[in-house]
KESE-24923 format. One record per atom (N, C-alpha, C, O): x, y, z; residue in three letters. Coordinates in steps of 0.05 Angstrom, whole numbers, plus 5000, padded with zeros to 4 digits. Example, Ala and Ser with C-alpha at 12.3 -4.5 7.8 and 13.67 -1.06 7.14 Angstrom:
2
526448865156ala 524649105156ala 526449345156ala 528549345169ala 525749555142ser 527349795143ser 525850015157ser 526850235161ser 
//
This chain:
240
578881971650unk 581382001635unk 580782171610unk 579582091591unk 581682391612unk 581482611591unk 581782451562unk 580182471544unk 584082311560unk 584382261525unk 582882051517unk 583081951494unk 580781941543unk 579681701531unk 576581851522unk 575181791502unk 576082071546unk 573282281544unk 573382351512unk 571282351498unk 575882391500unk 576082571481unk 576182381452unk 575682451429unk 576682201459unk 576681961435unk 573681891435unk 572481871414unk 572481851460unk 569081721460unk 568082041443unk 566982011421unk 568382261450unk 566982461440unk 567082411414unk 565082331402unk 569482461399unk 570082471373unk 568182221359unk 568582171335unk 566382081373unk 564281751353unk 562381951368unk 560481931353unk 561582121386unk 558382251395unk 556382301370unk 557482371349unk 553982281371unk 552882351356unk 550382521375unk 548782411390unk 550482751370unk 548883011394unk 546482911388unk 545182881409unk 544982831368unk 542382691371unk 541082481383unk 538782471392unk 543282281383unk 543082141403unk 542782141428unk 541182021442unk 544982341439unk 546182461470unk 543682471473unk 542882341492unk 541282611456unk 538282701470unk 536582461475unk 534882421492unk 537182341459unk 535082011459unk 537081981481unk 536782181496unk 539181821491unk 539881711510unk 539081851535unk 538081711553unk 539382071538unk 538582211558unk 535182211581unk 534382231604unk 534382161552unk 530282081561unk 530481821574unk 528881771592unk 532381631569unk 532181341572unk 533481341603unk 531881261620unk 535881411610unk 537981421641unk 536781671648unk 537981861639unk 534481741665unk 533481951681unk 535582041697unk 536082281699unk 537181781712unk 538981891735unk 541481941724unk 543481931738unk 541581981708unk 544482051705unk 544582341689unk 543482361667unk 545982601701unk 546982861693unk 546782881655unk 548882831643unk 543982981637unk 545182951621unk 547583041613unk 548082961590unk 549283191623unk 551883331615unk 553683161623unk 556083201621unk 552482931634unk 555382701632unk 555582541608unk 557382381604unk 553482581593unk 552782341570unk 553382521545unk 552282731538unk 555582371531unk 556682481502unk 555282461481unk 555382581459unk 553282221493unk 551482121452unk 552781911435unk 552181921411unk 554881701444unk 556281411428unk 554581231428unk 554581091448unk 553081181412unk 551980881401unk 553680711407unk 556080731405unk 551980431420unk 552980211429unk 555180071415unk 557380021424unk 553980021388unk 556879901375unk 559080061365unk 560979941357unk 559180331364unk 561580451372unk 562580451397unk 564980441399unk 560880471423unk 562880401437unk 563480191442unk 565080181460unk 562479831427unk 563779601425unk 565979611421unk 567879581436unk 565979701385unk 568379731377unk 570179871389unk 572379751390unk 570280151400unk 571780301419unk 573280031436unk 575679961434unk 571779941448unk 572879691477unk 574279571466unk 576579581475unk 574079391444unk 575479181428unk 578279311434unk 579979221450unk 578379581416unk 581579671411unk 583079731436unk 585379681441unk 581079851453unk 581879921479unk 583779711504unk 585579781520unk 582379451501unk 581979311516unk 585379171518unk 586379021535unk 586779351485unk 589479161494unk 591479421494unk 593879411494unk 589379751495unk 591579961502unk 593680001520unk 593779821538unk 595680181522unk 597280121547unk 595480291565unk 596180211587unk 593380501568unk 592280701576unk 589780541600unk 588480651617unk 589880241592unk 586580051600unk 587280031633unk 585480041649unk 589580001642unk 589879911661unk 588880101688unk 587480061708unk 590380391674unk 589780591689unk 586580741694unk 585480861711unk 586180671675unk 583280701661unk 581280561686unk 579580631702unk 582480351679unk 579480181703unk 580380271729unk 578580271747unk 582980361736unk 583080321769unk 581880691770unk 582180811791unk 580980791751unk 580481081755unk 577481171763unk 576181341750unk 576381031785unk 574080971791unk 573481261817unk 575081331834unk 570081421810unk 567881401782unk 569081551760unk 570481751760unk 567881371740unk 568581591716unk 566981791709unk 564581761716unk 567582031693unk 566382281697unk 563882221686unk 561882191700unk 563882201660unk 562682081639unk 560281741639unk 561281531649unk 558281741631unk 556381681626unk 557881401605unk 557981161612unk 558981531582unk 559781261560unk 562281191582unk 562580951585unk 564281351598unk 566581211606unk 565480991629unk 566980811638unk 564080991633unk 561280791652unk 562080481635unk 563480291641unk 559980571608unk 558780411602unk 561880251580unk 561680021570unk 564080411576unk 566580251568unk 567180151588unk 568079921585unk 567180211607unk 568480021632unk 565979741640unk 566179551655unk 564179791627unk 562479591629unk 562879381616unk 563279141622unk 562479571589unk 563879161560unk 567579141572unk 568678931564unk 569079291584unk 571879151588unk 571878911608unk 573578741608unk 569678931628unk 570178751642unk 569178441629unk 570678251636unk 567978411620unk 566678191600unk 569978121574unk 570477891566unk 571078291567unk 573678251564unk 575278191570unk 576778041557unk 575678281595unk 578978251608unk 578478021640unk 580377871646unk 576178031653unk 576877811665unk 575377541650unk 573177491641unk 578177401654unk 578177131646unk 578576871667unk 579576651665unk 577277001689unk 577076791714unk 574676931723unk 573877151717unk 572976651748unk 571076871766unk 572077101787unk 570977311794unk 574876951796unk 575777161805unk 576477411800unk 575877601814unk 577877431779unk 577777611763unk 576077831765unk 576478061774unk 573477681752unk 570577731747unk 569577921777unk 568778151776unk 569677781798unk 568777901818unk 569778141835unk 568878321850unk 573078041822unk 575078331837unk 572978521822unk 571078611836unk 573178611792unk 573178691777unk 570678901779unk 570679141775unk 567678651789unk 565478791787unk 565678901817unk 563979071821unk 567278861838unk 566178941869unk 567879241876unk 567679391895unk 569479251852unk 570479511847unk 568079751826unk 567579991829unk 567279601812unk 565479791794unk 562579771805unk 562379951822unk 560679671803unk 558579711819unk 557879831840unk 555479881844unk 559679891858unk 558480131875unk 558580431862unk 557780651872unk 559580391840unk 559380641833unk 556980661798unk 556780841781unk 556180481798unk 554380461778unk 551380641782unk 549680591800unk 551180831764unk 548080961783unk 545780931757unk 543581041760unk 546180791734unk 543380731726unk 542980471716unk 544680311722unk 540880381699unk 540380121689unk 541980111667unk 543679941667unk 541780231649unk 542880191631unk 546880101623unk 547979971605unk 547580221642unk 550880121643unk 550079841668unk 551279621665unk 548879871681unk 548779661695unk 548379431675unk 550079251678unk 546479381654unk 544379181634unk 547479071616unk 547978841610unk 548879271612unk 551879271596unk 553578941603unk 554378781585unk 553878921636unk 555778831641unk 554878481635unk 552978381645unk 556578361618unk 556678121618unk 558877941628unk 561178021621unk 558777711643unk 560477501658unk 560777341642unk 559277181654unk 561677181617unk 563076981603unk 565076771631unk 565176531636unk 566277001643unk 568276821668unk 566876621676unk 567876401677unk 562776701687unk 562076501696unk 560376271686unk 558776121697unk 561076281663unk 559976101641unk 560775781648unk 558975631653unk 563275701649unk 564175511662unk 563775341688unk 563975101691unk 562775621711unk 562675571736unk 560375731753unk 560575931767unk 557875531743unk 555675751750unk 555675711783unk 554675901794unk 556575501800unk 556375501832unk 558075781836unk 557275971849unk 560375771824unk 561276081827unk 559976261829unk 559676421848unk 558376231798unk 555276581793unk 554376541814unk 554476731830unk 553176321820unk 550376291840unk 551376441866unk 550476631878unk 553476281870unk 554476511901unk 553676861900unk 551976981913unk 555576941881unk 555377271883unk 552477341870unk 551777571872unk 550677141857unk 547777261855unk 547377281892unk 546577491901unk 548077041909unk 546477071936unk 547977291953unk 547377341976unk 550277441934unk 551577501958unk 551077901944unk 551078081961unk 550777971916unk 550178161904unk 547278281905unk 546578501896unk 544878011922unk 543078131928unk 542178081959unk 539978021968unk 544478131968unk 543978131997unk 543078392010unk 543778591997unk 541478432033unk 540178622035unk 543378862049unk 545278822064unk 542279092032unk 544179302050unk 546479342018unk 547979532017unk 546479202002unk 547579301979unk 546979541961unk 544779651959unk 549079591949unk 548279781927unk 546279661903unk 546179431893unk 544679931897unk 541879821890unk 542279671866unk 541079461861unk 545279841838unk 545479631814unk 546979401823unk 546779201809unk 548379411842unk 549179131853unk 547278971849unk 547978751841unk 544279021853unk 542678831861unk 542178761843unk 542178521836unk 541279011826unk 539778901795unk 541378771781unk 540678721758unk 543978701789unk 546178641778unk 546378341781unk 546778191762unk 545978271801unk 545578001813unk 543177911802unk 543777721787unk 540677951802unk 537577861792unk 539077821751unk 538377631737unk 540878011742unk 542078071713unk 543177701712unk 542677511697unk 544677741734unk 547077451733unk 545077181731unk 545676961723unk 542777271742unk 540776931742unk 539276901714unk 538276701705unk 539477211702unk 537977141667unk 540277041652unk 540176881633unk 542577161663unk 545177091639unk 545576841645unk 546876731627unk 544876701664unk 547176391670unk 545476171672unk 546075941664unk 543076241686unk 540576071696unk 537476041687unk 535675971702unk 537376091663unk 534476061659unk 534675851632unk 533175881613unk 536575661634unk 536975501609unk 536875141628unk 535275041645unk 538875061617unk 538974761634unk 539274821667unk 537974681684unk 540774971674unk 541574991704unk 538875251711unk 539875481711unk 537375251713unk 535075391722unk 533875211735unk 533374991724unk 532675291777unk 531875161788unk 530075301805unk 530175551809unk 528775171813unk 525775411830unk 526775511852unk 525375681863unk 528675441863unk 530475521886unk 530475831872unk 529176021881unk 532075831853unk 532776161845unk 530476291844unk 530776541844unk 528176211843unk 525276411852unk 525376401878unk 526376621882unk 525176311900unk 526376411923unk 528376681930unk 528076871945unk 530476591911unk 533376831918unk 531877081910unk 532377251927unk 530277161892unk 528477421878unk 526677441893unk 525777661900unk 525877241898unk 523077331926unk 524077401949unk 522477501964unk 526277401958unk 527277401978unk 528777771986unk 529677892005unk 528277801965unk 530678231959unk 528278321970unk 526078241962unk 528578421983unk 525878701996unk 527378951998unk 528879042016unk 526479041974unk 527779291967unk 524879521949unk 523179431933unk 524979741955unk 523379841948unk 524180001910unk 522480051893unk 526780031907unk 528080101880unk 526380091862unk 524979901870unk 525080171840unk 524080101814unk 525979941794unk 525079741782unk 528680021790unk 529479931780unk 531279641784unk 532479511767unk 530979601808unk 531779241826unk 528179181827unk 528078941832unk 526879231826unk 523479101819unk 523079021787unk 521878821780unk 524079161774unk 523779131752unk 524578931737unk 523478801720unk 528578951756unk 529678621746unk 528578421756unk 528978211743unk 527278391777unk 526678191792unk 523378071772unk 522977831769unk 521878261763unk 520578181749unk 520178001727unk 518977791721unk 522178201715unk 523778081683unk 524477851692unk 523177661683unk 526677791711unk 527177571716unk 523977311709unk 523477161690unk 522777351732unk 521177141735unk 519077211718unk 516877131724unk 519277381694unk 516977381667unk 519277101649unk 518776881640unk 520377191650unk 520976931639unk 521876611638unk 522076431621unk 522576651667unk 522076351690unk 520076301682unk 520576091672unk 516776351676unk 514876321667unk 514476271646unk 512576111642unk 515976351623unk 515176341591unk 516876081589unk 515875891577unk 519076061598unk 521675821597unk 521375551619unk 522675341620unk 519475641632unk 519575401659unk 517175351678unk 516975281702unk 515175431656unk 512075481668unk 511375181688unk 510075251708unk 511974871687unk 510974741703unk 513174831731unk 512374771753unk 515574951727unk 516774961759unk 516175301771unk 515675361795unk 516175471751unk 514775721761unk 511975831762unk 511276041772unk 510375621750unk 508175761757unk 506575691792unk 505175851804unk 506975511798unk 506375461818unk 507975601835unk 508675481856unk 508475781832unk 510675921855unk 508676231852unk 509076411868unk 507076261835unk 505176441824unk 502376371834unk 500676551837unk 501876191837unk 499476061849unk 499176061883unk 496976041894unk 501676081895unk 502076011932unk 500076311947unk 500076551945unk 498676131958unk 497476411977unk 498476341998unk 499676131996unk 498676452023unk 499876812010unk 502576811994unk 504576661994unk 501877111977unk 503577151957unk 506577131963unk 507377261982unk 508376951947unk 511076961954unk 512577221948unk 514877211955unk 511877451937unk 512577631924unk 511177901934unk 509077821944unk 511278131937unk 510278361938unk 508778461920unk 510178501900unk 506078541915unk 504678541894unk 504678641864unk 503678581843unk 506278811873unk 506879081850unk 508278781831unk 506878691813unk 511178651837unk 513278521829unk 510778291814unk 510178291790unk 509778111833unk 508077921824unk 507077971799unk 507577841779unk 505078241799unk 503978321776unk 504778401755unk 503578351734unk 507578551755unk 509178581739unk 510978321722unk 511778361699unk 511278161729unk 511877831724unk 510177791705unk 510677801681unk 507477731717unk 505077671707unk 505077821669unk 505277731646unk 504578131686unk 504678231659unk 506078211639unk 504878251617unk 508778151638unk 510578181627unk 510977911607unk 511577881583unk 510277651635unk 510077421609unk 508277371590unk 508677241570unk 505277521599unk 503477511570unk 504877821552unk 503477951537unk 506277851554unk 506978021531unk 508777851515unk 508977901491unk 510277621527unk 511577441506unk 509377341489unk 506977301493unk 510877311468unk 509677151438unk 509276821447unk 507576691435unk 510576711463unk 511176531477unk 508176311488unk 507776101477unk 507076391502unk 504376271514unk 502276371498unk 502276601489unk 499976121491unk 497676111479unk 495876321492unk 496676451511unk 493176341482unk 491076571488unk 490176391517unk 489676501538unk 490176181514unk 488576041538unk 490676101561unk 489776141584unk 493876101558unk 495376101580unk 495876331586unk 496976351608unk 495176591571unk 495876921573unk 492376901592unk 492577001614unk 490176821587unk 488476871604unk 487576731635unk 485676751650unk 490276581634unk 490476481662unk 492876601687unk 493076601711unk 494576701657unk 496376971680unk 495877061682unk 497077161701unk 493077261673unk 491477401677unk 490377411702unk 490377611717unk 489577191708unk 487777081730unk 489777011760unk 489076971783unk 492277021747unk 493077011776unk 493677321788unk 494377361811unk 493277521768unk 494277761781unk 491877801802unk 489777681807unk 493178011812unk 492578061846unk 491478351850unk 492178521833unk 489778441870unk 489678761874unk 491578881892unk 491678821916unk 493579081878unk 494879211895unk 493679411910unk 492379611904unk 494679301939unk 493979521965unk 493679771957unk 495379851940unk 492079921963unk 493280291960unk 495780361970unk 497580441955unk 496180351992unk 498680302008unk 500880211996unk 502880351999unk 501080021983unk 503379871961unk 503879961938unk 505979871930unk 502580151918unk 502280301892unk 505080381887unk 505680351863unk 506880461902unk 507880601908unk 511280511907unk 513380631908unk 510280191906unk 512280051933unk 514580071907unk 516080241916unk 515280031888unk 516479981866unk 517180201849unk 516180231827unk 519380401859unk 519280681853unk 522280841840unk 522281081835unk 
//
């Protein structure tokens, strides 16, 4: 939508456009204007009760890089059911192509009703999906599930994506780096099973990621240590 391109331009800042640009590899830098995050918060706030919003979301892909990532914080706005929530995201996510607008989107809808989340995590990382779909789903089990309702079952659902993506490996990591820092007697033993429940590259990356938390003592950073693994030559690769 031209007058919305032209309002995000008018908050660009061209120095930024260059920093953002190093960060979203996949995305055209000439789609990316250069808006800092909390301008385009604030942008969404006002937006979110324009008469222009409606048309806006059903105007799917958008040209633009920030028109992405506004359609990202509206949905965390405007649906106020899971349904809602799910029309909402099964319209936008196939057209999502990096991490970063993907990392954007937050569910408040399923705050209430995590058997709801839990579904579309099993059903957003089903094999044959679009790839931020996925990372999208692995996103939905840090936002809803790694507090009281966190259960070792959900290390299963992440062990379970066989997908070669870097950037769906990456969430899946993150994910269970911190299933570990937050839930070490029900996740670590899911780190201990031979053979490995996980693909090596992912395993290791877990591993690594939770001794980088501030979180675990020197004695427990040198026992994640010890569970890492040698990746195959063959496998180097796998996580791309």
């Amino acid at each position: 939508m031209q007058s919305v391109v032209d309002e995000l331009a008018s908050l660009a800042d061209p120095a930024y456009r260059e920093f953002q640009a190093k960060l979203v590899p996949t995305v055209d830098p000439a789609r990316i204007l250069g808006v800092r995050t909390p301008e385009l918060r604030a942008f969404a706030r006002r937006f979110a009760a324009d008469d222009r919003c409606d048309a806006f979301l059903a105007e799917l892909p958008h040209r633009t890089y920030e028109e992405m990532n506004l359609h990202a914080e509206l949905i965390a706005r405007l649906a106020a059911t899971p349904d809602q929530a799910v029309a909402m995201l099964d319209a936008f996510l196939p057209h999502v192509d990096n991490w970063a607008t993907c990392d954007l989107i937050r569910t408040p809808a399923f705050k209430r009703d995590h058997p709801a989340a839990l579904a579309q995590v099993c059903r957003w990382t089903a094999p044959g999906m679009p790839e931020y779909a996925v990372r999208f789903g692995v996103n939905l089990l840090i936002e809803h599930f790694l507090k009281e309702d966190f259960s070792p079952d959900h290390l299963g659902l992440v062990a379970r994506i066989d997908r070669v993506e870097y950037y769906i490996n990456m969430a899946r990591a993150w994910y269970l780096s911190l299933a570990i820092v937050r839930h070490p007697d029900e996740a670590l033993p899911f780190f201990e099973e031979r053979p490995l429940r996980l693909d090596p590259w992912t395993h290791n990356k877990a591993l690594q990621k939770a001794r980088e938390s501030r979180v675990p003592t020197a004695e427990q950073k040198a026992y994640l240590q010890a569970l890492k693994v040698k990746v195959p030559r063959a496998a180097k690769g796998t996580a791309r």
